[in-house]
N, C-alpha and C positions, 0 to 999 in steps of 0.2 A: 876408714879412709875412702874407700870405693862407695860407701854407701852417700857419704859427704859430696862425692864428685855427682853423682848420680844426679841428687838431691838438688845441687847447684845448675845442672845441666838442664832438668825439669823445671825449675823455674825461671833459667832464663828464656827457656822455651814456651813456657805459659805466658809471659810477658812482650814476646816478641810481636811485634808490630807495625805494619801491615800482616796479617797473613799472607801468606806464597800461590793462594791460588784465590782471582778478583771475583770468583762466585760466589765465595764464605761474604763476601759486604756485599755484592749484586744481592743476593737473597735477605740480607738484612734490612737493607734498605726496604726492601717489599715489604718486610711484615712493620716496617714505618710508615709507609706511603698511606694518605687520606688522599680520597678524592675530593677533587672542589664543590662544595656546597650548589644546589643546585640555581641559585642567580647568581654562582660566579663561570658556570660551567660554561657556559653556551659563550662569555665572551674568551674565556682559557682559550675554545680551541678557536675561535673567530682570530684571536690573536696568534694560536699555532700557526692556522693555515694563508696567512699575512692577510685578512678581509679587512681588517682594522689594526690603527697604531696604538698601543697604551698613552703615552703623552698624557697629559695634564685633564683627564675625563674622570667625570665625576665616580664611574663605577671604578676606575683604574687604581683607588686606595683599598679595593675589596682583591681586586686580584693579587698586588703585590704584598696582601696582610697572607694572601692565600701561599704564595712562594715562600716567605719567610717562615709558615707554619712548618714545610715541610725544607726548611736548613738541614736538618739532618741528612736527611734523604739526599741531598744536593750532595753532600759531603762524602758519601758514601762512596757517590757514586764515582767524584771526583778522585777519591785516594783507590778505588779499585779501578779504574779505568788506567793508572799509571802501573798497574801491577802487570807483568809480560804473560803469565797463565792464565787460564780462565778455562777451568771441568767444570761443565754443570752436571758431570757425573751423571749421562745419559745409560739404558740399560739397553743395548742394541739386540741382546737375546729375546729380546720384546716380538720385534719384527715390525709388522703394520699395526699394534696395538701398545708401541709401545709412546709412553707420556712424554708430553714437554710442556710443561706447565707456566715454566717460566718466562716465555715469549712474548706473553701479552702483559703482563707484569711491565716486564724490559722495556716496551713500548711508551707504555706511561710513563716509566723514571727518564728515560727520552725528553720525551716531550717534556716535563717539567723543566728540564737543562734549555731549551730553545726557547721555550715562554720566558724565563728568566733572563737570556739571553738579550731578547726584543724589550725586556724592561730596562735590562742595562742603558741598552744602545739607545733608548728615548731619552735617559737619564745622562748621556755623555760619557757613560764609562763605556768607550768601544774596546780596548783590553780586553776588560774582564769579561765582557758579550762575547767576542771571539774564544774565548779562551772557554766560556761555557761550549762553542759552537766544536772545538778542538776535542772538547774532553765526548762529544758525542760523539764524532767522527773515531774516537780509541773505543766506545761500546759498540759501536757497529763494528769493527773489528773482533772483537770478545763477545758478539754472539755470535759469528764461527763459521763454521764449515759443515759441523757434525751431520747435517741435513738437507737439503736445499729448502727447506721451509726455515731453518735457521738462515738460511743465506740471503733471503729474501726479506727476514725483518731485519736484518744489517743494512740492506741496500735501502731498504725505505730510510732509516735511521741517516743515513748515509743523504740522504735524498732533503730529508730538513736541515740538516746541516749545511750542506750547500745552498740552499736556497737561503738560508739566514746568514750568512758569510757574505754571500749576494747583497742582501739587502743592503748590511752594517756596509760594506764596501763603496756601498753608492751614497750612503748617506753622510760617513765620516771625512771629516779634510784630512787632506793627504799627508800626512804625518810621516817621515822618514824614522823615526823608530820603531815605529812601532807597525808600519809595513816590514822592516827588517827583521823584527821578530816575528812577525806572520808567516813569512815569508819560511824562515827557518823551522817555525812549528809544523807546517803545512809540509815540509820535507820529509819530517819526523814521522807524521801521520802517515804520508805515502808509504813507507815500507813496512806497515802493519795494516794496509785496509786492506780492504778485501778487493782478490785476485786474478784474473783466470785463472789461476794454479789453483786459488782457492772456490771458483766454482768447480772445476773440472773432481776436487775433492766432496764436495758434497753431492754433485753426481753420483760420485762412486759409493759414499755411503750410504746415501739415498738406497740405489741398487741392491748393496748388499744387505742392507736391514731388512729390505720389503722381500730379498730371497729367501729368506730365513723361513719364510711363512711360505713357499711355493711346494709345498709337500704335502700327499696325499693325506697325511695325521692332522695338519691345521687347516682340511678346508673350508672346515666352519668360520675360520678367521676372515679367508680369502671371501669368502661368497657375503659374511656379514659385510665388506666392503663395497662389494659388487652389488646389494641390493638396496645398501643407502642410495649409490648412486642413483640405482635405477627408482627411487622413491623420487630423490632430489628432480630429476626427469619432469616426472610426472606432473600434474596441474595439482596447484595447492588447494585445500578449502577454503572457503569463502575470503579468496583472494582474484578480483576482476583479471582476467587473463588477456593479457594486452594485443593489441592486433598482430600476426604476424603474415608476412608470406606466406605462399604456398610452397615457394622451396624451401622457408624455416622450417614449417611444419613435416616435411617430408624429411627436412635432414633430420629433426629429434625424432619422429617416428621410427626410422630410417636405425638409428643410434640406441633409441627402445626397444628395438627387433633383435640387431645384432646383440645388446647387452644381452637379453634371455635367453637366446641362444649360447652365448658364453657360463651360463650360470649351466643351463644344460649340459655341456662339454664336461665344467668343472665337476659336477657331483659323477658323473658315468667313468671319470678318468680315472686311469689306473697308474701304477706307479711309473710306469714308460712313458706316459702322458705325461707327467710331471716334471721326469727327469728329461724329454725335447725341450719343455718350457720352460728350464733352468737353462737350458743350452741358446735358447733362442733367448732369453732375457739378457745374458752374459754379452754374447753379440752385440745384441742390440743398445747395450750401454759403451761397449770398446768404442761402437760407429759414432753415439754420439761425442763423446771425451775426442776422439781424434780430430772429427770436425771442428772444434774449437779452434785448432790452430791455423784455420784458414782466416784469412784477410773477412772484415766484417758481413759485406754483401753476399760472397762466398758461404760463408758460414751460416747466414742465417736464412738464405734457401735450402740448404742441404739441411740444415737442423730441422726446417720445417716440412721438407721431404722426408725424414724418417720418422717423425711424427705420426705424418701421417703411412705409414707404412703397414706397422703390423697390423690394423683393422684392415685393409688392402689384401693383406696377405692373410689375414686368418679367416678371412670366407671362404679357402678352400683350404688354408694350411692350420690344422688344429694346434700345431707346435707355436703359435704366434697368438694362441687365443688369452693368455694370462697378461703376457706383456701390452697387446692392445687396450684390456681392461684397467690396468694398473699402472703404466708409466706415465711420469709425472711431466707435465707439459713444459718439455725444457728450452725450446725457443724460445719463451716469453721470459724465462729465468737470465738467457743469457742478454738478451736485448737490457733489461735492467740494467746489468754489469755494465753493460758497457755504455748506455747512456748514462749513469751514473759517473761512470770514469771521464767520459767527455767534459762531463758539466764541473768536475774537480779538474780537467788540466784545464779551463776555461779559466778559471779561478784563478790557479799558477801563477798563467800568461797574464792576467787580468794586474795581480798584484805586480807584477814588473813594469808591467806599463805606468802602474800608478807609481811607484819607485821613481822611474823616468822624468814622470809629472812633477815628481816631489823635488827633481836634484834638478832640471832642467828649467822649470815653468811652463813647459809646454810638453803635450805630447806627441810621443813618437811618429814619424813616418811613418814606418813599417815595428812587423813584428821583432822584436829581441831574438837576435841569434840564438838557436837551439830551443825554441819556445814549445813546449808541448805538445800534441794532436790532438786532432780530431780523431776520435777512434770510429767512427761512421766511415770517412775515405781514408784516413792513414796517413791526410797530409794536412799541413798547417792548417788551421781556422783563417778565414778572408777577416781582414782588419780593415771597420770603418770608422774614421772619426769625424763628430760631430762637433757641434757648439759645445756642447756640454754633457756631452758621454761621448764613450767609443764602442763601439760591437764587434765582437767577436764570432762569425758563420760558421758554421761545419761546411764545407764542400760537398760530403756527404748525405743522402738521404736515410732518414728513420724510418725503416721497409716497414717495422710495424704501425705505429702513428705516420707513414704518407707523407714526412713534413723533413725540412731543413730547419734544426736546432738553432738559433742564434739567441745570444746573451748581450743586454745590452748593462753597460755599468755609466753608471752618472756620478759626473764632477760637481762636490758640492762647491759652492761661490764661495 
């Protein structure tokens, strides 16, 4: 009797389907995935990065013979992207040499969903184009936190997604249902993309992976890092070395000196040495994570003041000479986040207005009560309408790209 139950239990378990965690088909899919043949390639990603429409062109029967080759793949990606887990079953005992293999993989099952996506939307299926655009906006959440290098191919993911949502939006007539279902998938999406909570987490993983390796026993690991760098530095061979300043030159020279000088510290250091610069690394991760919770401009001076910090400090303080060499450039990680986040409540706001359009004939005066941010100022996006679109401004300036963000979205006739 027990062994019948057993026996029953085992196979409805062998048959059960989805599996519980969307990495087991994320990695299926990969070992499905072909790449596009090389006279369909160069228009794939012409088509990725919107340089050109697929519409009724003569090469555009090669690409979409190209998308249908890899259904599979699509499908995969689509029934694990609805799955709430996703381990890629990272080894963090690794430290700074440990693998992630499947990031650039991820990339490309990406991209095929947004190509596909821009085929629909020429073809008049805006639906199922958004909904391809939906299901990538769930993979850029499911590649994670684990890292801030995971976190970063989210936000790119994150980043075509929006831009092709953008596009279909401006292209498609104003359909009140199916803005109503946008609208509600778009809600859906919000409380699994990616976070503050969820940068401030890969911050911290980040930190604590690459501590693992700050001990006197691994500094073969540490210095094998430290010397790529300083290769990377260096002038390549028979590669023309382009003009630069003299204060360029002086700052990578400048960046050449102190690196060797760090390689030196690191081999003479003893386990006191070691154990400051686990003390000073620790710090220096709390300071970043807290500053996160300042207002944007706020934030992303002081992120970039402690950046630049510990090389400051470790020309006289040897406790700051690991953390200057190794900590991962995280002003530039958080600026992502959050122009990312902007250009998704842009989006939001964008789809209410066309709602308006749809039930109204006309559009709004002003913004829709309780309409999203700008996360650059903190306060509403400036609304301007035109003949035939309306835009949406940040108030805000982008400290790193110098510029005020603004989206414009177009009413098709």
């Amino acid at each position: 009797m027990c062994l019948a139950v057993i026996l029953l239990v085992s196979t409805q378990s062998a048959f059960a389907y989805p599996p519980d965690n969307a990495a087991v088909l994320y990695y299926k899919a990969f070992m499905l995935y072909e790449e596009p043949i090389e006279k369909t390639r160069e228009k794939f990603y012409d088509v990725l990065k919107g340089k050109i429409k697929p519409g009724e062109r003569p090469w555009a029967q090669g690409l979409k013979k190209y998308i249908e080759s890899q259904r599979n793949v699509i499908e995969h990606a689509i029934t694990a992207s609805e799955i709430p887990n996703c381990d890629w079953g990272l080894d963090f005992s690794k430290g700074t040499s440990m693998q992630i293999p499947h990031l650039s993989a991820y990339r490309n099952l990406s991209q095929i969903l947004i190509v596909d996506a821009k085929i629909l939307a020429a073809e008049g299926d805006y639906r199922t184009a958004l909904s391809r655009c939906l299901t990538a906006h769930k993979m850029a959440a499911h590649a994670g936190d684990d890292m801030i290098i995971s976190f970063l191919v989210g936000t790119a993911i994150t980043e075509m997604a929006n831009e092709c949502i953008h596009a279909i939006l401006s292209e498609m007539p104003q359909d009140r249902q199916t803005l109503n279902w946008l609208k509600k998938e778009l809600a859906k999406v919000e409380k699994e993309s990616l976070t503050l909570a969820g940068l401030k987490t890969s911050i911290e993983n980040d930190f604590k992976s690459t501590a693992v390796d700050l001990t006197k026993d691994r500094v073969e690991k540490i210095l094998s890092v430290v010397l790529e760098g300083l290769v990377s530095l260096g002038p390549a061979d028979n590669v023309p070395k382009k003009k630069t300043s003299d204060a360029q030159e002086n700052a990578e020279s400048s960046s050449r000196d102190f690196e060797q000088i760090a390689v030196d510290r690191i081999r003479a250091g003893d386990d006191k040495f070691f154990e400051r610069n686990r003390i000073y690394w620790q710090n220096h991760m709390a300071g970043l994570i807290s500053t996160l919770d300042l207002p944007y401009a706020q934030a992303y001076k002081k992120l970039k003041a402690l950046g630049d910090k510990p090389e400051k400090d470790a020309i006289e303080n040897p406790d700051a000479s690991l953390t200057a060499i190794l900590a991962p450039a995280c002003p530039r990680v958080y600026h992502y986040q959050v122009k990312h986040s902007t250009f998704y409540n842009a989006i939001l706001t964008a789809v209410d207005i066309y709602l308006i359009k749809a039930r109204t004939g006309r559009l709004p005066d002003m913004l829709p009560i309780g309409s999203p941010k700008d996360l650059f100022s903190g306060k509403d996006f400036r609304y301007e309408r035109k003949e035939n679109s309306f835009i949406l401004r940040c108030q805000g300036k982008d400290l790193d790209k110098r510029k005020i963000h603004e989206y414009e979205f177009k009413l098709k006739k």
